[in-house]
C-alpha positions in Angstrom: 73.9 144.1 147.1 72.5 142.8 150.1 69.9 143.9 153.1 67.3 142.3 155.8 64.6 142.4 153.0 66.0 142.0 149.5 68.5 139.4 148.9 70.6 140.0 145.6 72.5 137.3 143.9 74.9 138.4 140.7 75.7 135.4 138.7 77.1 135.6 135.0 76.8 133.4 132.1 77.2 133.3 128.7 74.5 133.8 126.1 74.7 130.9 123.5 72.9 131.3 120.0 69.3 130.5 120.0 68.7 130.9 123.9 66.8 134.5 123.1 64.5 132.5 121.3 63.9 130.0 123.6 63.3 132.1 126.9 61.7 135.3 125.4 58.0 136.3 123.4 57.6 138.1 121.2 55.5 141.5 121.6 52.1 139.8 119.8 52.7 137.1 122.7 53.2 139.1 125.5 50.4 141.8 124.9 50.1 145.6 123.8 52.1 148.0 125.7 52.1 151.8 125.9 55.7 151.2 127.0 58.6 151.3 124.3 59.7 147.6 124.6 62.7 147.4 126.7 61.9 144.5 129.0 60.8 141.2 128.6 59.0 138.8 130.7 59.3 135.4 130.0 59.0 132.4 132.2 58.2 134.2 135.2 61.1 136.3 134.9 62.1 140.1 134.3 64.4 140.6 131.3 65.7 144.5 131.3 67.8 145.6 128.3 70.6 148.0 129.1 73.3 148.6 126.6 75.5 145.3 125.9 73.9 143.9 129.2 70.5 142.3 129.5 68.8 141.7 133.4 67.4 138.8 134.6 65.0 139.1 137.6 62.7 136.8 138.8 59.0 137.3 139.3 56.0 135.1 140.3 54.1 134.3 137.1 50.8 136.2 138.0 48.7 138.5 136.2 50.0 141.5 138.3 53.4 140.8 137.9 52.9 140.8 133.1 50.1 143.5 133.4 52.5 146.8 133.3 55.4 145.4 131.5 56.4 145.9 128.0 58.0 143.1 125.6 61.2 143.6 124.2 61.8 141.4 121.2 65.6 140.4 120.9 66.7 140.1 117.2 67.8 136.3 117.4 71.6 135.5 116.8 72.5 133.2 113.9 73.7 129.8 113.7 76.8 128.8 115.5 77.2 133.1 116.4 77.7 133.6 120.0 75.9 136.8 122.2 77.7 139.5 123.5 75.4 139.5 126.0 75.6 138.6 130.0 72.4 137.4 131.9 72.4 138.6 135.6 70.4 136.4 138.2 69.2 138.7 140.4 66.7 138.7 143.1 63.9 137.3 144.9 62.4 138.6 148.1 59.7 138.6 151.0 58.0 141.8 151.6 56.6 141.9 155.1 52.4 143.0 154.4 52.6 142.0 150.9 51.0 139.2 149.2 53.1 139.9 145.4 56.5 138.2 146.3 57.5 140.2 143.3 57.3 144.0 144.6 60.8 145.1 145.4 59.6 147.6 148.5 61.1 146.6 152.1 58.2 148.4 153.5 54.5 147.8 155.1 53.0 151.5 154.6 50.9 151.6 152.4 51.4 155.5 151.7 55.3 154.6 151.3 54.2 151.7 149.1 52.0 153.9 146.5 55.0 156.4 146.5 57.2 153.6 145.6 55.3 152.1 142.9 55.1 155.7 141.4 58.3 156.2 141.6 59.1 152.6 140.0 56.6 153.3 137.3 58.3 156.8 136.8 61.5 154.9 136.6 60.6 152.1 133.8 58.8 154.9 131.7 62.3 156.9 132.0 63.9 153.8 131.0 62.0 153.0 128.2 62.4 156.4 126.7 65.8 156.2 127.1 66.4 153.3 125.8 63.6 153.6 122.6 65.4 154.2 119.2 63.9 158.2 117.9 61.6 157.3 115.3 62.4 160.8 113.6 66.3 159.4 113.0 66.8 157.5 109.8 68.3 154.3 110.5 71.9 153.9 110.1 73.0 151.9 107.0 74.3 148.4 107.7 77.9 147.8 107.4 78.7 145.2 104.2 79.0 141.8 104.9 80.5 138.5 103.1 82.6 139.2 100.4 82.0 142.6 100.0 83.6 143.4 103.2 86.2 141.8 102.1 86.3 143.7 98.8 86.6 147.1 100.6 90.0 146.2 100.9 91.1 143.6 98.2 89.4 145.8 95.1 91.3 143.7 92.7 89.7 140.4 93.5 86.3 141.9 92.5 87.4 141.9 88.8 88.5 139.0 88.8 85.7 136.7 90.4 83.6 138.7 88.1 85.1 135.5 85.3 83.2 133.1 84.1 84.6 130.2 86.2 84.1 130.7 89.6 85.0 128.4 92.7 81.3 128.0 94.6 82.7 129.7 98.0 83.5 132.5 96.1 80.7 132.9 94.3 78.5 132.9 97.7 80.6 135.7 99.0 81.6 133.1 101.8 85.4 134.3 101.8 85.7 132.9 105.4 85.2 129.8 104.4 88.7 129.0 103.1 90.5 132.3 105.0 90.2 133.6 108.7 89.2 137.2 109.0 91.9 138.2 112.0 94.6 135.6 112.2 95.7 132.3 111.1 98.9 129.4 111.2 99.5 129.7 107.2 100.1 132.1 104.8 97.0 134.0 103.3 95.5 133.7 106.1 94.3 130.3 105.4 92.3 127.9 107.9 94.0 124.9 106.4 97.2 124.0 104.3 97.5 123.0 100.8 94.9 120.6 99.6 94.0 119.5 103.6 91.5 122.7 103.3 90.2 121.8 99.3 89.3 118.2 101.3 87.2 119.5 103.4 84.7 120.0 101.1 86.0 118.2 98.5 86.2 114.5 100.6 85.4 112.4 97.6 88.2 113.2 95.8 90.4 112.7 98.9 89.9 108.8 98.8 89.7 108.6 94.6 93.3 110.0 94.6 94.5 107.4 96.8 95.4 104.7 94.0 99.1 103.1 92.9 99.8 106.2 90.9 99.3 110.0 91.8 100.1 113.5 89.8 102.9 115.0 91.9 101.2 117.8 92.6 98.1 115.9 93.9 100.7 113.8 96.1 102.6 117.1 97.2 99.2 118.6 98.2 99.6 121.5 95.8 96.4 122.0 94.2 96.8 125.8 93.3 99.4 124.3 90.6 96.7 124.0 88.4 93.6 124.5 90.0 93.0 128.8 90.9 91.6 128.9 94.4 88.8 131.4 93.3 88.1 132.2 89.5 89.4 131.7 85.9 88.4 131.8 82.5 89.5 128.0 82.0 87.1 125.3 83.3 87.3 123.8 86.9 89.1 127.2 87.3 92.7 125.6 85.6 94.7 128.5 85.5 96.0 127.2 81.7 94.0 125.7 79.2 94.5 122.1 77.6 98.4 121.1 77.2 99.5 124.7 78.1 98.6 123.0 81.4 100.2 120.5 81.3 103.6 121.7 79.8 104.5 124.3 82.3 105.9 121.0 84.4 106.6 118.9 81.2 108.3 121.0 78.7 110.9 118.6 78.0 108.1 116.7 75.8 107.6 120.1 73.0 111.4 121.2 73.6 112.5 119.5 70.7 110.1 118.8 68.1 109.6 115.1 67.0 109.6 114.2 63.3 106.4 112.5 64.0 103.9 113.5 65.9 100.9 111.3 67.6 97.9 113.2 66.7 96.3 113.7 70.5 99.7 115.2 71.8 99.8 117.1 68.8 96.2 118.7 69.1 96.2 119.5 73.7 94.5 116.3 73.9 96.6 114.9 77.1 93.0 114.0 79.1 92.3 112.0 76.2 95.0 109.4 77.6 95.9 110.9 80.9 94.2 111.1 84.3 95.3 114.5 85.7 95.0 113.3 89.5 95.5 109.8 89.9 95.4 106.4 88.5 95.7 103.0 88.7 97.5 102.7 85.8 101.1 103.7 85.5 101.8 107.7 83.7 98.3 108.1 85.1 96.8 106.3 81.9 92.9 106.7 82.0 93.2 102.9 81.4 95.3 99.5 80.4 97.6 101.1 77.5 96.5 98.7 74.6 92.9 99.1 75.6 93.7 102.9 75.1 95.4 102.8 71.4 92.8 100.1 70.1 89.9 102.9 70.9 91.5 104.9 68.1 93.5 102.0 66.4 91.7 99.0 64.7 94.0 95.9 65.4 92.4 93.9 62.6 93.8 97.0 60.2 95.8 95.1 57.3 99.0 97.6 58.1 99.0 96.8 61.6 98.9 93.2 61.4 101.6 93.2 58.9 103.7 95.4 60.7 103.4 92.8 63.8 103.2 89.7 62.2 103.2 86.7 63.6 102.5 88.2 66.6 98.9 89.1 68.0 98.4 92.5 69.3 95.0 91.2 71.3 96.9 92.1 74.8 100.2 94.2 73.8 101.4 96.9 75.3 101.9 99.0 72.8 103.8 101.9 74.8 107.1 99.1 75.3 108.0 100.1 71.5 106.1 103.3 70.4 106.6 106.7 72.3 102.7 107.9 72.7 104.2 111.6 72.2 106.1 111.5 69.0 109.1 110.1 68.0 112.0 110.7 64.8 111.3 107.5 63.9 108.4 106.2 61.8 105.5 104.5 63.4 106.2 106.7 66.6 109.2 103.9 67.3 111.4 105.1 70.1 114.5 106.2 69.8 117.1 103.7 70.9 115.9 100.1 69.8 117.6 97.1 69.9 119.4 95.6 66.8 117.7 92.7 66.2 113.9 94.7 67.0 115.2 97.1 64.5 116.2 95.3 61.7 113.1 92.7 61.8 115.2 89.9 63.2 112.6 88.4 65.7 113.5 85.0 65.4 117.4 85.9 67.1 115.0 85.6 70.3 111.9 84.4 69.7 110.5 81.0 68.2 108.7 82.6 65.6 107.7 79.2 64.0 106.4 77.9 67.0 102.4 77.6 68.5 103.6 80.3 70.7 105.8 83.1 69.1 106.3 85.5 71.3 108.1 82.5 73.6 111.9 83.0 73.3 114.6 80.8 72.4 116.3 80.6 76.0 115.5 81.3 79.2 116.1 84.6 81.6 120.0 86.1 80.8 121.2 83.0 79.5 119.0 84.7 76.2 121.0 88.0 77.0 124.3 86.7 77.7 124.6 85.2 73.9 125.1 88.6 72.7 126.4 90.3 76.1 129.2 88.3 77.1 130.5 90.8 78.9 128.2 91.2 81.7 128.9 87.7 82.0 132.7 88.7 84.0 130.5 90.8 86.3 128.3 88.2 87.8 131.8 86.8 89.3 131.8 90.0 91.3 131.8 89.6 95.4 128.3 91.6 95.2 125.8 91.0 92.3 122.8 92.9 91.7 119.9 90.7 92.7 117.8 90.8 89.2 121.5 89.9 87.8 121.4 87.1 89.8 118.0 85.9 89.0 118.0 86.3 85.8 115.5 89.2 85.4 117.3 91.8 83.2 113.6 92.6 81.8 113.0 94.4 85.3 115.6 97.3 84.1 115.9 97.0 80.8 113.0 97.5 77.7 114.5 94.3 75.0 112.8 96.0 71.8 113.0 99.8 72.8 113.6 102.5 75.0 114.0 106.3 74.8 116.9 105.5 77.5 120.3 104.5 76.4 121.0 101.0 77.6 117.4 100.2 76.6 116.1 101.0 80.0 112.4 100.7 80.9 112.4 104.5 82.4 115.0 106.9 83.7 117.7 105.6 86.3 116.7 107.2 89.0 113.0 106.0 88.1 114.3 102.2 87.5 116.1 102.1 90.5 113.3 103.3 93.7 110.7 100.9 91.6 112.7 98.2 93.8 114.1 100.2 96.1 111.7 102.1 97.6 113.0 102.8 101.2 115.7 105.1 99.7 112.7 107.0 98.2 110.9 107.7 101.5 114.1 108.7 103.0 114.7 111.0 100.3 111.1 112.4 101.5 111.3 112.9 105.5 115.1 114.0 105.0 116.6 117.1 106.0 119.0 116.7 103.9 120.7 114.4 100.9 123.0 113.9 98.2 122.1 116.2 95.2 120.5 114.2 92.4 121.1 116.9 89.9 124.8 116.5 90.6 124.2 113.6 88.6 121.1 114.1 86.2 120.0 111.7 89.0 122.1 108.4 87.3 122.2 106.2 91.0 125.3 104.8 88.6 127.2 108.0 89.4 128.3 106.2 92.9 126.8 102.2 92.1 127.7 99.7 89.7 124.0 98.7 88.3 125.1 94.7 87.6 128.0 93.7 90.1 130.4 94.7 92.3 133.6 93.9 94.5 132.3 96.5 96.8 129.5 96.6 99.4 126.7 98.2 98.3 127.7 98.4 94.9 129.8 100.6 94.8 131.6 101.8 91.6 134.7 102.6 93.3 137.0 103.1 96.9 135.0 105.6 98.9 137.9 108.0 99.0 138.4 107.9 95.6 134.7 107.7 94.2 133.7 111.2 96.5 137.1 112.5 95.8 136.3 112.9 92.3 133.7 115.1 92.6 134.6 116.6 96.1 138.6 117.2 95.7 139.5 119.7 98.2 137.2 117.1 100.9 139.7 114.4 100.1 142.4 116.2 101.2 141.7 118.8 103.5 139.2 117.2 106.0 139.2 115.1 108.5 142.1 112.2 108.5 140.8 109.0 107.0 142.2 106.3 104.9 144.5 103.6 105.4 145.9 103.7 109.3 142.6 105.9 110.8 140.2 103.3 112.0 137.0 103.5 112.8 136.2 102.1 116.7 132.8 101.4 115.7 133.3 99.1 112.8 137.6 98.4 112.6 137.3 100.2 109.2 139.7 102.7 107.6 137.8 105.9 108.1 136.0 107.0 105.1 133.1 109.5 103.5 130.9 107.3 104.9 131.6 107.3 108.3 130.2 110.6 108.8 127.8 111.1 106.0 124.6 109.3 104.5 124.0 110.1 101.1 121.0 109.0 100.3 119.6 111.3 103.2 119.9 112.6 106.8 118.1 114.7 109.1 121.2 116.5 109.6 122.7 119.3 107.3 125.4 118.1 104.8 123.7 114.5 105.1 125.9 114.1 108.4 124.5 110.7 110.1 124.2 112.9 113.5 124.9 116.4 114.7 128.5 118.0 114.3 128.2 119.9 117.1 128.8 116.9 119.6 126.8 113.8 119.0 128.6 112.9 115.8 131.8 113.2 117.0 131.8 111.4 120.7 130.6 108.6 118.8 134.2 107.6 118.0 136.2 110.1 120.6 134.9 108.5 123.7 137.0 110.3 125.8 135.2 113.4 125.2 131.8 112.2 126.7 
């Protein structure tokens, strides 16, 4: 709006948490009123509440201007809340005959200027009783907040955080800490995903896990595995108490019961040896594995140094022979061990006489090879397995015992990515690979572990080796084989000039996309 006399500007921004308490005073500050507050001056300025808007208009900061205006105390918003409200700059103008720049009246008369101070006066008290809450009118009853907002709807959560081991956000009632009310990227409505949103409170934890060996559930970011998001009868709000825990994921360890039993498994104990989140130590040992048995086992015990003689025990480690679980053998032995361990024949390898026992007879494989001749035929192979080659059979294989056949120091699979680790992050970030269980995940399935006329390894021909599990592929596919040569390489077309098994981010392992890429790779005459 716009004239001669009064010059209106409307300009509109937004009201940020806290600015109500900056610019306005309260009604002890700005003087008694007879007036219901419903304005506010502050600053030299008029502030006029009117539904969801507030008014802004300037005034000169004299004693006229504060005299007949009432204060309207705006309940302050809370932290980080922003206003629903909109401030509008309005006006200043010159009156001609007037000495208040504040009076709104365009005219001199001063009969027209009493009738149009009545008639604002008439207008603020109408105002004011319009906008005044009716004292006779209970006040209505404030809608829930926090968590029992949220309960209105989820009833069944009320129950249940009623337990005696409650996560701290929940027992706060501040719900929207973890979840968004109205809408969110992930499931449940949660701000974050998997253990990104327990970090952000729990940051401490974040760098502890980061060590050589992690829970896979800690390294998957799954947290709710164990750990119950809000409540639980279980400490740290485990969603299963002690081993029970623990053997949901490793039931192979109770599914058939050992003849003898280490006590701690026995009883739940598994945090007496185990770090449930991360270690240093390898199995997520709570510390070096002989420093762990002699807390419970005395080494100077007349039993033990018997049973170990000539050899000290000061810096063994113990879990090379003894399964820490249980075992059918006595003196938790594990199950395969090799002859000469098992029938007490140290000195076949070691100079038991000597200053030094535990130093063998000969060197690297040329030890091993006295009994295992036959390994000696594969080291002529075209391709020999490097710890073949240098002498380093310890790095697979266990030479007392092993719950492995062959004696080996952990599973296959588990043997193999401790060297070759490459394979294992590509196994991670692919779309697609081979299927492990195809083979109880044995990498000797497709690889011979010591040597081989084959690159890579490999136990067998291509054709032949995927053939064997993949019959109607070997015939009815693609031509390959002796007389189809591959342009990239001047191969025979095999398996493996379309697919990676060890992992692709294609389906079916392909090395690139079968709907074109793959193929114009070798039909050039189609690009």
């Amino acid at each position: 709006m716009a004239d001669s006399a009064l010059n209106r500007t409307v300009v509109k921004y937004p009201f940020e948490k806290g600015s109500c308490e900056k610019i306005m005073r309260t009604r002890a500050q700005c003087g008694k009123s007879p007036l219901t507050p419903s304005f506010v001056y502050a600053q030299g300025m008029l502030f006029q509440r009117g539904g969801p808007v507030v008014q802004r208009e300037e005034f000169a900061r004299t004693s006229r201007a504060t005299s007949h205006l009432a204060c309207w105390n705006h309940p302050p918003l809370k932290k980080g809340e922003r206003g629903g409200f909109e401030f509008f700059h309005t006006f200043s103008a010159k009156v001609r005959g007037l000495s208040q720049p504040h009076s709104p009246s365009p005219h001199s008369s001063p009969l027209k200027l009493k009738r149009f101070h009545i008639a604002f006066a008439a207008l603020i008290l109408g105002l004011a009783l319009f906008l005044a809450p009716a004292s006779t009118h209970a006040a209505p009853a404030s809608a829930p907040g926090g968590a029992e907002l949220c309960f209105q709807c989820h009833q069944e959560l009320k129950e249940k955080f009623s337990k005696g081991n409650v996560h701290t956000p929940v027992k706060m009632g501040m719900c929207e800490s973890c979840h968004n009310p109205h809408t969110a990227k992930f499931p449940k409505l949660l701000k974050l995903k998997g253990s990104d949103l327990c970090f952000s409170c729990h940051s401490k934890q974040k760098s502890e896990f980061a060590k050589a060996d992690v829970h896979r559930p800690v390294k998957d970011g799954n947290c709710t595995a164990c750990h119950d998001p809000h409540a639980g009868p279980e400490k740290f709000q485990l969603v299963k108490a002690g081993s029970e825990l623990c053997l949901t994921c490793h039931a192979a360890l109770k599914e058939k019961p050992k003849k003898f039993a280490h006590v701690p498994f026995e009883s739940g104990m598994c945090l007496l040896c185990h770090n449930p989140h991360a270690s240093s130590q390898q199995a997520l040992l709570t510390g070096p594995s002989g420093q762990l048995c002699r807390s419970c086992h005395n080494l100077e015990d007349a039993k033990i140094k018997r049973a170990h003689s000539p050899f000290s025990m000061e810096n063994a480690a113990c879990e090379k022979c003894h399964n820490p679980h249980g075992s059918q053998n006595k003196s938790l032995v594990k199950a395969v061990a090799h002859p000469p361990f098992a029938q007490g024949r140290c000195g076949s390898c070691h100079q038991v006489g000597g200053s030094d026992p535990k130093k063998t007879i000969l060197g690297g494989k040329d030890l091993c090879l006295t009994c295992h001749a036959k390994i000696t035929q594969e080291l002529k192979q075209k391709k020999v397995h490097w710890p073949v080659s240098e002498g380093q059979c310890t790095a697979c294989h266990n030479p007392h015992a092993s719950e492995m056949k062959g004696l080996l120091a952990e599973k296959e699979r588990d043997v193999c990515l401790n060297c070759h680790k490459p394979i294992e992050e590509r196994f991670k970030t692919s779309l697609s690979f081979h299927p492990e269980k195809a083979a109880d995940g044995k990498c000797t399935a497709c690889h011979k572990p010591h040597g081989s006329e084959r690159a890579v390894l490999l136990a067998g021909e291509p054709l032949k080796l995927c053939g064997d599990c993949h019959k109607s592929h070997a015939t009815l596919s693609h031509p390959m084989g002796a007389g189809i040569i591959d342009p990239r390489n001047k191969q025979p077309v095999t398996c493996l000039s379309c697919h990676g098994p060890h992992g692709t981010a294609h389906p079916k392992f392909l090395l690139a996309s079968q709907k074109r890429e793959l193929c114009i790779q070798c039909h050039k005459q189609l690009r």
